[in-house]
C-alpha positions in Angstrom: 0.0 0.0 0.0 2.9 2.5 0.1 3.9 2.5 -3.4 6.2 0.2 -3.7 8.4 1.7 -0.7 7.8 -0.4 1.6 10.5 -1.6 4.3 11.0 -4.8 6.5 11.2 -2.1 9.4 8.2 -3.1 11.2 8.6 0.2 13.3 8.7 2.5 10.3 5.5 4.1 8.3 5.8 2.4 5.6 6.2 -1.0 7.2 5.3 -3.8 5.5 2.8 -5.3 7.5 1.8 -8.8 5.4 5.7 -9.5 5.7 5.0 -9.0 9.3 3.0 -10.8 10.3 4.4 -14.1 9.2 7.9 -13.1 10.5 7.8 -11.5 13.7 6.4 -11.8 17.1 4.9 -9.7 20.0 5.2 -10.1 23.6 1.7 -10.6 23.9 -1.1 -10.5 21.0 -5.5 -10.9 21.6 -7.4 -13.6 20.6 -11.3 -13.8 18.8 -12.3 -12.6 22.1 -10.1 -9.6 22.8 -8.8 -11.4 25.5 -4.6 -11.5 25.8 -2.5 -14.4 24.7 1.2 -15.0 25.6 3.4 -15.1 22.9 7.0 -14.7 23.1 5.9 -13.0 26.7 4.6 -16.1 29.3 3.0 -14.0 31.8 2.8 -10.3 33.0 2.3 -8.2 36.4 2.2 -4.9 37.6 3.3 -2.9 40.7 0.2 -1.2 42.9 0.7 2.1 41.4 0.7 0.4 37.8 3.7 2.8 36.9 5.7 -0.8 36.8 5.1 -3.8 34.5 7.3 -7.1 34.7 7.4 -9.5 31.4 8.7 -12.7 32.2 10.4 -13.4 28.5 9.5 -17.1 26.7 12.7 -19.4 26.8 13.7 -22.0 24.3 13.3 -18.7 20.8 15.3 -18.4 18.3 15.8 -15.9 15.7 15.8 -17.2 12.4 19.4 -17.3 12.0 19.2 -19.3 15.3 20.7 -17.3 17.6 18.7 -17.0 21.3 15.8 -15.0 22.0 17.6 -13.0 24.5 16.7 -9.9 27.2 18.7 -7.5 25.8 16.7 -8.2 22.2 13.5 -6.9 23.8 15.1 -4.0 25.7 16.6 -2.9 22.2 13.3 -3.4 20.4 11.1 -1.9 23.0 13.6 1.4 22.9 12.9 1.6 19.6 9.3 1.1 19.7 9.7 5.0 21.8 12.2 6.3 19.3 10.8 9.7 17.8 11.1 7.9 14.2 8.7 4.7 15.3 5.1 4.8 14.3 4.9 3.5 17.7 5.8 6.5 19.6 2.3 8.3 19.9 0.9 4.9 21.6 3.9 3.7 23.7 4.7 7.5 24.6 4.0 6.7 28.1 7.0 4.7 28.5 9.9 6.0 30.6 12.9 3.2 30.8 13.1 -0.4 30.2 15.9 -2.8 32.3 16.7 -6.0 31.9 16.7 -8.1 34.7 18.4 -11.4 36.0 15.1 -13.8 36.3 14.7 -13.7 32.6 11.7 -10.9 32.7 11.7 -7.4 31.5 10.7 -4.1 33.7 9.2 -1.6 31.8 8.9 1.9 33.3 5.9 4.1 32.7 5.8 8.0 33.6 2.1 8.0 34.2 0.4 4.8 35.6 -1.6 3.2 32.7 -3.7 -0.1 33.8 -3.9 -1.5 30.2 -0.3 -1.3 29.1 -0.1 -4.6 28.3 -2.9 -4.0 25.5 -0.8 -1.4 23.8 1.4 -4.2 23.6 -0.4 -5.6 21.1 -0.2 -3.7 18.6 1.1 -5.6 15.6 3.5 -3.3 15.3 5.3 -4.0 18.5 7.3 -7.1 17.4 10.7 -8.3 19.1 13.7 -7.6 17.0 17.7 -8.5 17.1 19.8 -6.2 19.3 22.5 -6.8 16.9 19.8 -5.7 13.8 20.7 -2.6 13.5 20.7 -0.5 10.4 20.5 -3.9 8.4 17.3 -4.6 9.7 15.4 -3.5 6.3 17.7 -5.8 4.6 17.4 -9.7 6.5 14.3 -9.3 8.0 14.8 -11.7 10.8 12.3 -12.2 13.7 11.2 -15.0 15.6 8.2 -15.9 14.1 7.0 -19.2 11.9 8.4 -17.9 8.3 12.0 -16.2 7.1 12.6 -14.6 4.7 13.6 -16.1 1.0 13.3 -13.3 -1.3 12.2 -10.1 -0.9 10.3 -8.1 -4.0 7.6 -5.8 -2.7 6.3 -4.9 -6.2 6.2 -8.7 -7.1 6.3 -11.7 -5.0 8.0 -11.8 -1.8 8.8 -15.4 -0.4 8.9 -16.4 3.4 9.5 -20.4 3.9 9.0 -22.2 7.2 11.6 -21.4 9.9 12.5 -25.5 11.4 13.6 -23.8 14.6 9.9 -22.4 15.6 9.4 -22.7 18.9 6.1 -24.2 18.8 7.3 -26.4 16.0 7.4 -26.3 12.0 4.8 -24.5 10.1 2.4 -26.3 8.3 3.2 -25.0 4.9 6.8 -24.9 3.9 6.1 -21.5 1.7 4.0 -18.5 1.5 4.1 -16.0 -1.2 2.9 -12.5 -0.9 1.9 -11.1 -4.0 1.7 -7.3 -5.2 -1.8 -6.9 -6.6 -2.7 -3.2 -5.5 -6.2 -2.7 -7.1 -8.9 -4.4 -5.4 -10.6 -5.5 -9.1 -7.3 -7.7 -9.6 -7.2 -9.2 -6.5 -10.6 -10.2 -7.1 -9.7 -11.5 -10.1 -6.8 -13.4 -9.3 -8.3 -15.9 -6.6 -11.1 -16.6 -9.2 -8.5 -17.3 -11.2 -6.6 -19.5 -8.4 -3.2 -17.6 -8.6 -4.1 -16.7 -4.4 -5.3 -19.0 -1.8 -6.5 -15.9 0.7 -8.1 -12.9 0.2 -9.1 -10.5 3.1 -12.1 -8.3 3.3 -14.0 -9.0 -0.2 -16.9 -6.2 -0.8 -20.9 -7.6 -0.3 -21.8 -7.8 -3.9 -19.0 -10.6 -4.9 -19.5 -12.9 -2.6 -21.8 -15.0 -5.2 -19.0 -15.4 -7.3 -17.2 -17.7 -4.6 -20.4 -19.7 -4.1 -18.9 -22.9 -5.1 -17.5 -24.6 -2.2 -15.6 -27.4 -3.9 -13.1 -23.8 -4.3 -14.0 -21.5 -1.5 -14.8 -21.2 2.0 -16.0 -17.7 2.9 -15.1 -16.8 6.6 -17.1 -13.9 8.1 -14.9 -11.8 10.7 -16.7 -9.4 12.8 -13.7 -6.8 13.0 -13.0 -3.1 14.5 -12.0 -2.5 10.7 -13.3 0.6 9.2 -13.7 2.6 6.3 -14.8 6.3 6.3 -13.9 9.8 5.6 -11.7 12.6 7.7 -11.7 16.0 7.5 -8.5 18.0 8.3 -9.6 20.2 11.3 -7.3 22.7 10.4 -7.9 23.5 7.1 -11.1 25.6 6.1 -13.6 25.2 6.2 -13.6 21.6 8.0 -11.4 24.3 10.9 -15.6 24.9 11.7 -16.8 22.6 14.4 -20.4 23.2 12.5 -19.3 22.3 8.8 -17.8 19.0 10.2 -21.2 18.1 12.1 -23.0 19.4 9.2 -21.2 16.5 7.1 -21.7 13.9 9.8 -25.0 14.6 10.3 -26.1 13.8 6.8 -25.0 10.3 6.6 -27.6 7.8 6.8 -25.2 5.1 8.5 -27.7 2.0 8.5 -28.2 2.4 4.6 -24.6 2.6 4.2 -24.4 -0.4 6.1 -27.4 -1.7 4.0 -26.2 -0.7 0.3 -22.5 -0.8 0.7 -21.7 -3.9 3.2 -24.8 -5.7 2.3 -25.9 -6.1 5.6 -22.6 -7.1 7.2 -21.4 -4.8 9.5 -22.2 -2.9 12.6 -23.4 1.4 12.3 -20.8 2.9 14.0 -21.2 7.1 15.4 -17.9 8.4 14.0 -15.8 6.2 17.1 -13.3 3.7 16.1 -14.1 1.8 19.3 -16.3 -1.5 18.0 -18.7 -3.4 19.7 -16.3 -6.2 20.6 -14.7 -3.5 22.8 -15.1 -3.4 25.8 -14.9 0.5 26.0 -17.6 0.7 23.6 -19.9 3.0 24.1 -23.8 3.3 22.4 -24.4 6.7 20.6 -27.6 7.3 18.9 -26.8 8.8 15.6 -29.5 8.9 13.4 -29.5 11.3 10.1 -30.8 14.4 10.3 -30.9 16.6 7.2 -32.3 19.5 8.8 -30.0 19.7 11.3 -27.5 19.8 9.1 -28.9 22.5 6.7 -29.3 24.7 9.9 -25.3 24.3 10.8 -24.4 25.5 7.2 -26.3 28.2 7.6 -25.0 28.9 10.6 -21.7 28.6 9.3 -22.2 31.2 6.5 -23.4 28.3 3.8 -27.3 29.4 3.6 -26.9 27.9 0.3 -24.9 24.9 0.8 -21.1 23.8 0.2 -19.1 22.3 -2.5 -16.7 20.3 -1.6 -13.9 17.4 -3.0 -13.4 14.1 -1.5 -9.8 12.6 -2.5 -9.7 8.8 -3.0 -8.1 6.0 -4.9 -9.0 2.5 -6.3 -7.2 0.8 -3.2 -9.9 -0.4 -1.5 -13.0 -2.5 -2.7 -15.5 -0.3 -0.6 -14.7 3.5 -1.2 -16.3 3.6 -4.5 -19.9 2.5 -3.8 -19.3 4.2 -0.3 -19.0 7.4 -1.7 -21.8 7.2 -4.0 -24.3 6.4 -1.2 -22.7 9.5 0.9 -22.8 11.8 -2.1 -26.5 11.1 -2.6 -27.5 11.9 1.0 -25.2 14.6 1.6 -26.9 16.4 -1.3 -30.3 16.1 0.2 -28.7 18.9 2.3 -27.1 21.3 -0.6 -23.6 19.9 0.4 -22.3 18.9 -3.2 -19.8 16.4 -3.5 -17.2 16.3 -6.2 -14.4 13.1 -6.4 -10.6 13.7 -6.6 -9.1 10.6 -8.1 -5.4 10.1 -6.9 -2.7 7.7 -7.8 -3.4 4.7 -6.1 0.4 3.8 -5.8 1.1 7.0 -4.1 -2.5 7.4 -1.8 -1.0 6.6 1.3 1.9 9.0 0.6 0.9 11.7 -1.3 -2.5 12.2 -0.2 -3.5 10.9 2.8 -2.7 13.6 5.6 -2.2 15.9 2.9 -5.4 16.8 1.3 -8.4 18.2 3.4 -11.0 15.7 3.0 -10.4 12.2 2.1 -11.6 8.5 2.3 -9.6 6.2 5.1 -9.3 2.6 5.8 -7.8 1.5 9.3 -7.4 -1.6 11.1 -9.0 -2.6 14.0 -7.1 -1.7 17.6 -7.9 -1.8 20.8 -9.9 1.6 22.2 -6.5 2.9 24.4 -3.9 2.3 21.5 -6.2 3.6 18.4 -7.4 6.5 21.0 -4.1 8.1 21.2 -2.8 7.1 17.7 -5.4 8.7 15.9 -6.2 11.5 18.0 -3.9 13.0 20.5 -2.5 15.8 20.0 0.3 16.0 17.4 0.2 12.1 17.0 1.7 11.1 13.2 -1.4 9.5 12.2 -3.4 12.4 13.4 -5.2 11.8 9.9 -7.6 14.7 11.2 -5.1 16.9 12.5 -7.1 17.0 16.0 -5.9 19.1 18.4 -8.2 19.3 22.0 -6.1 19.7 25.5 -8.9 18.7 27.3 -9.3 15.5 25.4 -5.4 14.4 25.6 -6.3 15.3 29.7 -8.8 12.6 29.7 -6.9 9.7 27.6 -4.3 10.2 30.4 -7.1 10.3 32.9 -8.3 7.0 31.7 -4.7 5.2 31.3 -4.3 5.6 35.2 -7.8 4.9 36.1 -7.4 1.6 38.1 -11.5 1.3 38.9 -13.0 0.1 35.6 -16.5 1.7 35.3 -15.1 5.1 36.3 -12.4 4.0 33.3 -15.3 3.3 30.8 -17.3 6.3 31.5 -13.9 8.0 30.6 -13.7 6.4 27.1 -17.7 7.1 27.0 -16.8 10.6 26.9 -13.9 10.2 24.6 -16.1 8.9 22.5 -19.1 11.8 22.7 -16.5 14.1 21.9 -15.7 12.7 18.7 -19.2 12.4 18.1 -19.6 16.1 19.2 -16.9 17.6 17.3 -15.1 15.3 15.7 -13.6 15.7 11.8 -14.1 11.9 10.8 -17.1 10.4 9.8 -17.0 6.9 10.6 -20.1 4.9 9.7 -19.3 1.4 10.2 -17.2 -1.4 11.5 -16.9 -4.3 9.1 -17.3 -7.9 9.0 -15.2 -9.1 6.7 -15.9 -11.2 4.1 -12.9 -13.5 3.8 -12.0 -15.7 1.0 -10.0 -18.8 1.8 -9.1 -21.5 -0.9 -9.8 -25.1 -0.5 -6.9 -25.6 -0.6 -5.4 -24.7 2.7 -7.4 -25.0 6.2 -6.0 -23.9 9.3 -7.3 -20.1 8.0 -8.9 -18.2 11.0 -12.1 -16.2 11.2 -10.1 -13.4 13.2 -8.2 -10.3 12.6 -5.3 -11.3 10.3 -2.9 -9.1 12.6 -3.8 -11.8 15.3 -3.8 -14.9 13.5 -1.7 -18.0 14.0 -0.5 -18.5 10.7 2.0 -21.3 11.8 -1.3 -23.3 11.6 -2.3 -23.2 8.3 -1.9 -26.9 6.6 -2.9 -27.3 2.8 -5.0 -29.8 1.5 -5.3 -32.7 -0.8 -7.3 -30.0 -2.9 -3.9 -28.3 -4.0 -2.0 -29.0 -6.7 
C-alpha cells in the first residue's frame, strides 16, 4: 500500500505489515475474544501504582538465523518502539525506561500509571527484534516468528519459507508468497483465477462469485475495521466545528451499512471503538438533514457547500461508499465532487495531505487507536485534531485503576468525537474472507492476530 516503498522495518511508516505478520512476534497479542495471549511474553504483572510492569520473557526462541531470544533483544526493540522515528511513539509514549533483569523478565517503566499497558502491547507493530539488527534490519528481516525470509520483492512476490527452529514447532506450509496486486478489481480476479489462496475483506456484492465450495470457504470476521472519511480540522472550512457536524450529520449510516456492506457490518457514530470492545460506548446517531442545513447556515453556507473528497482505487468499498454518501449529503445542498489520486502513491501523497479524504484502518484496541489517531500531534493524526482537554482525559483514563469510572472516561472520549469530531465513521466491518480449498487452518479473526503457523494445505492443492 505504500507505493512500492515499503521496508521490512516493522517500526517505520511504511512497514510492510503482510511480511509481518508471518515473520515477527509480539510479547503478547488478543485472541477472537479480545482477551490477551502469551506469545514470546509467558506471563505479566504490575506494581500497585501500575507505573511498573514485569514481562517474564518465553525461553527456548530463536531468531531465524538461530541465535537465542535474549533480554537484551526486547530491551533494544522496545527502545525503539519509543524512538521519535517509530510509528509506535504516539501509543507507547507513556513509556519512561526499560531494564533487563536477572530472572529472565523485562521491567518496563511508565511516567504515568496506565492499567492497560499490556494492551498497547499488542499492537502488531510491536514485534521483538535483534539487538544486533541494527541498520540492516530492512535488509534480512529476521524475527522470531514461523516464516524467514527467501526473497524479498515488494512490487512482485515476496517469499517467506518455514523457519524449522519455531518454537512451537514447523509450520504447516513450507512456503507463503505474498503477492503485489494493488487494485482491489485484480485481486478479485486473481483468486477466481486460483493464482491466491487468501483474500481478506471481499466487498458484499462478490460474494456469489465464490459460491462454489468445492473452491472456497468464505469466513465472516466481525472486526474493529473501518472505512470512512476525515476531514483535516485545520484546514477551512472543516477548521468549523459546524461544517464537520454538518457533514456527519447527513449520513444515513444504517443504509450505508445496508447498500454498501450488504448487511454485514455494525453502524458505528464516528468512534473507532467497535462493539467487541469493551470501552464501547452506544451513541444514537440517526441522520438528520435538517439539522445539518441549519449548521451550514450557521456557518455562512445558507446555500450549501461544495466540496472534494480525494480517493483512490485501493480499497473495494470507497467507490460505492462514496456514492451512497454523495447522494444523501446532497439532500442537504452539500455537493460532493471526487478527486481521483494515484493509487500507488495514496498513502503517501495524499493521505494527511489533502483536506477531505476516504480512510481505511485496522481494528485496535480503544487505548492504542485513541491516542494514535487522536492525540494531539500524534503522526497519524489523519484529522489533525488538536483538543487539551481531550489528551487530559486519555491520560485520565490510562491511570484509572477502577473500571467503570475507566469506561465512563472512554464514553466521553467517545461523545466528543461524536460532538466535534472531523471523521465520519459509519461502520465497523465484517469481513468477508475468502480462503481457498486448498489450505485450512485459516482463522475467522483479525489477520494481525492470526496464528498462521497453523495453516496446513490440502489434498485440494495441486
Amino acid at each position: 500500500i505504500w507505493g512500492g516503498n515499503e521496508t521490512l522495518d516493522p517500526y517505520a511508516p511504511t512497514r510492510f505489515d503482510a511480511y509481518a505478520r508471518l515473520a515477527y512476534e509480539r510479547l503478547v497479542r488478543v485472541d477472537g475474544n479480545g482477551e490477551l495471549v502469551p506469545v514470546l511474553a509467558t506471563e505479566w504483572s504490575v506494581s500497585n501504582d501500575a507505573t511498573t510492569w514485569s514481562f517474564t520473557i518465553r525461553e527456548g526462541v530463536t531468531f531465524h538465523d538461530g541465535t537465542p531470544l535474549t533480554l537484551d533483544d526486547v530491551v533494544y526493540s522496545i527502545n525503539r518502539m519509543i524512538d521519535d522515528g517509530s510509528t509506535l511513539q504516539p501509543v507507547l509514549a507513556n513509556v519512561d525506561g526499560v531494564e533487563a533483569l536477572t530472572n529472565r523478565s523485562v521491567t518496563i517503566v511508565l511516567a504515568e500509571p496506565d492499567v492497560e499497558f499490556p494492551m498497547l502491547m499488542t499492537d502488531p507493530r510491536a514485534v521483538i527484534l535483534k539487538s544486533s539488527g541494527g541498520d540492516s534490519i530492512e535488509q534480512n528481516g529476521i524475527g522470531t516468528g514461523p516464516f524467514k525470509l527467501t526473497e524479498f520483492n515488494v512490487t512482485n512476490i515476496t517469499r517467506l519459507a518455514a523457519y524449522d527452529g519455531y518454537w512451537t514447532g514447523r509450520p504447516g506450509v513450507e512456503q507463503v508468497e505474498l503477492i503485489a496486486i494493488p487494485s482491489a478489481t485484480a485481486q478479485l480476479e486473481a483468486i477466481l483465477a486460483e493464482q491466491i489462496d487468501i483474500l481478506d475483506d471481499i466487498p458484499a456484492d462478490q460474494r456469489t462469485q465464490f459460491s462454489d465450495p468445492n473452491l472456497f470457504n468464505l469466513l465472516n470476521v466481525p472486526t474493529g475495521d473501518w472505512r470512512g472519511f476525515v476531514m483535516r480540522t485545520d484546514t477551512p472550512p472543516f477548521d468549523d466545528p459546524a461544517v464537520r457536524q454538518a457533514l456527519r450529520l447527513v449520513a444515513d449510516r444504517q443504509v450505508l451499512v445496508d447498500e454498501v456492506l450488504g448487511g454485514a457490518g455494525t453502524v458505528a457514530c464516528d468512534t473507532p471503538v467497535w462493539t467487541g470492545d469493551r470501552y464501547h460506548t452506544p451513541i444514537a446517531c440517526e441522520a438528520d438533514t435538517a439539522a445539518a442545513q441549519a449548521l451550514l447556515t450557521e456557518a455562512g453556507y445558507a446555500n450549501g457547500i461544495d466540496v472534494t473528497i480525494s480517493t483512490a482505487p485501493l480499497d473495494s468499498y470507497w467507490l460505492s461508499m462514496l456514492n451512497v454518501y454523495a447522494r444523501q449529503a446532497a439532500e442537504a445542498g452539500i455537493r460532493i465532487s471526487v478527486a481521483d489520486a494515484d493509487p500507488e502513491t495514496f498513502w503517501t501523497n495524499t493521505w494527511l495531505v489533502e483536506p477531505f479524504i476516504t480512510t481505511s484502518w485496522n481494528e485496535r484496541p480503544a487505548p492504542a487507536i485513541l491516542n494514535e489517531a487522536w492525540r494531539s500531534g500524534a503522526p497519524w493524526n489523519e484529522t489533525y485534531w488538536d483538543n487539551e482537554n481531550f489528551d487530559d482525559l486519555l491520560d485520565q483514563a490510562a491511570a484509572e485503576t477502577d473500571l467503570a469510572l475507566r469506561k465512563t472516561q472512554y464514553a466521553q472520549l467517545q461523545t466528543i468525537l461524536w460532538e466535534e469530531g472531523g471523521a465520519l465513521i459509519p461502520f465497523h466491518l465484517n469481513e468477508t474472507r475468502v480462503v481457498s480449498t486448498c489450505v485450512a487452518g485459516v482463522q475467522p479473526i483479525d489477520l494481525d492476530q492470526m496464528d498462521f503457523a497453523t495453516i496446513v494445505k490440502t489434498p485440494n492443492c495441486n
